[in-house]
Steps between C-alpha positions, in 0.01 A plus 500: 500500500448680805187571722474726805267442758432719817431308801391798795759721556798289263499405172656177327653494170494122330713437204404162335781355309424201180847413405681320773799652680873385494588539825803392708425188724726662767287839553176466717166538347333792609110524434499874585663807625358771664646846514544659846496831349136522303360184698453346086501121536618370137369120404633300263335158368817281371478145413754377723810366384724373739454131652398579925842447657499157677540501871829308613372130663825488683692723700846612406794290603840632460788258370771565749336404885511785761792525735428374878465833701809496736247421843520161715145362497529334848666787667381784340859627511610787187739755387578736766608836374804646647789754424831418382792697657814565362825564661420886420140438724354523147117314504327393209227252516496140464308202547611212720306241345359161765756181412262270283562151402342215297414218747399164449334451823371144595151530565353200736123508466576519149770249463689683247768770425316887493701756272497801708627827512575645845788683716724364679322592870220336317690174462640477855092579615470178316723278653385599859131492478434298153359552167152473580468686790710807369272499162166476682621808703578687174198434333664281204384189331738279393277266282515771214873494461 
């Protein structure tokens, strides 16, 4: 059954439906659709069918861990992009990427071994001016790690 009702300058055309709809629970619901041509907004009344979609409670987590980006945390040191020449004079582009290592550094105020991450100009900054200090300056905490 359909009804048509003129509302000012556009008119609405409402189809009421008794028999409920098999839909697909992938496709959205949609309650009307308006035509850009005639300016006709169609209704439809449906008894709705599809369950509300639940929102996710937690976020996403993939199963293999991200890889460490290739940057010293203490240093700030990364890849420096540079050409590489043949015996021709040939360049093509390359990265020369910062020498990282896995640390364990002895932490004092801590009194225990910190897993750490860092170059090798990084290490030497920490045998001259000490763990603390050199962390402080960069702006890390070591009580999370």
């Amino acid at each position: 059954m359909a009804t048509l009702a003129t509302v000012g300058s556009s008119s609405v055309l409402r189809f009421n439906k008794t028999e409920p709809l098999k839909t697909n629970p992938s496709s959205p619901f949609l309650g009307f659709v308006t035509s850009q041509l005639s300016g006709i907004k169609i209704s439809c009344n449906l008894p709705v069918v599809v369950a509300p979609l639940k929102p996710i409670s937690s976020p996403f987590t993939p199963a293999l861990q991200p890889v460490a980006r290739r940057i010293c945390p203490f240093t700030g040191k990364k890849a420096n992009k540079a050409n590489k020449v043949s015996f021709s004079n040939h360049k093509t582009k390359k990265l020369q990427f910062v020498n990282l290592q896995y640390k364990k550094v002895w932490w004092e105020a801590g009194k225990r071994y910190v897993k750490l991450r860092l170059s090798t100009k990084a290490l030497k900054t920490i045998e001259k001016n000490g763990l603390d200090a050199f962390a402080k300056k960069a702006g890390i905490d070591l009580r999370k790690e």
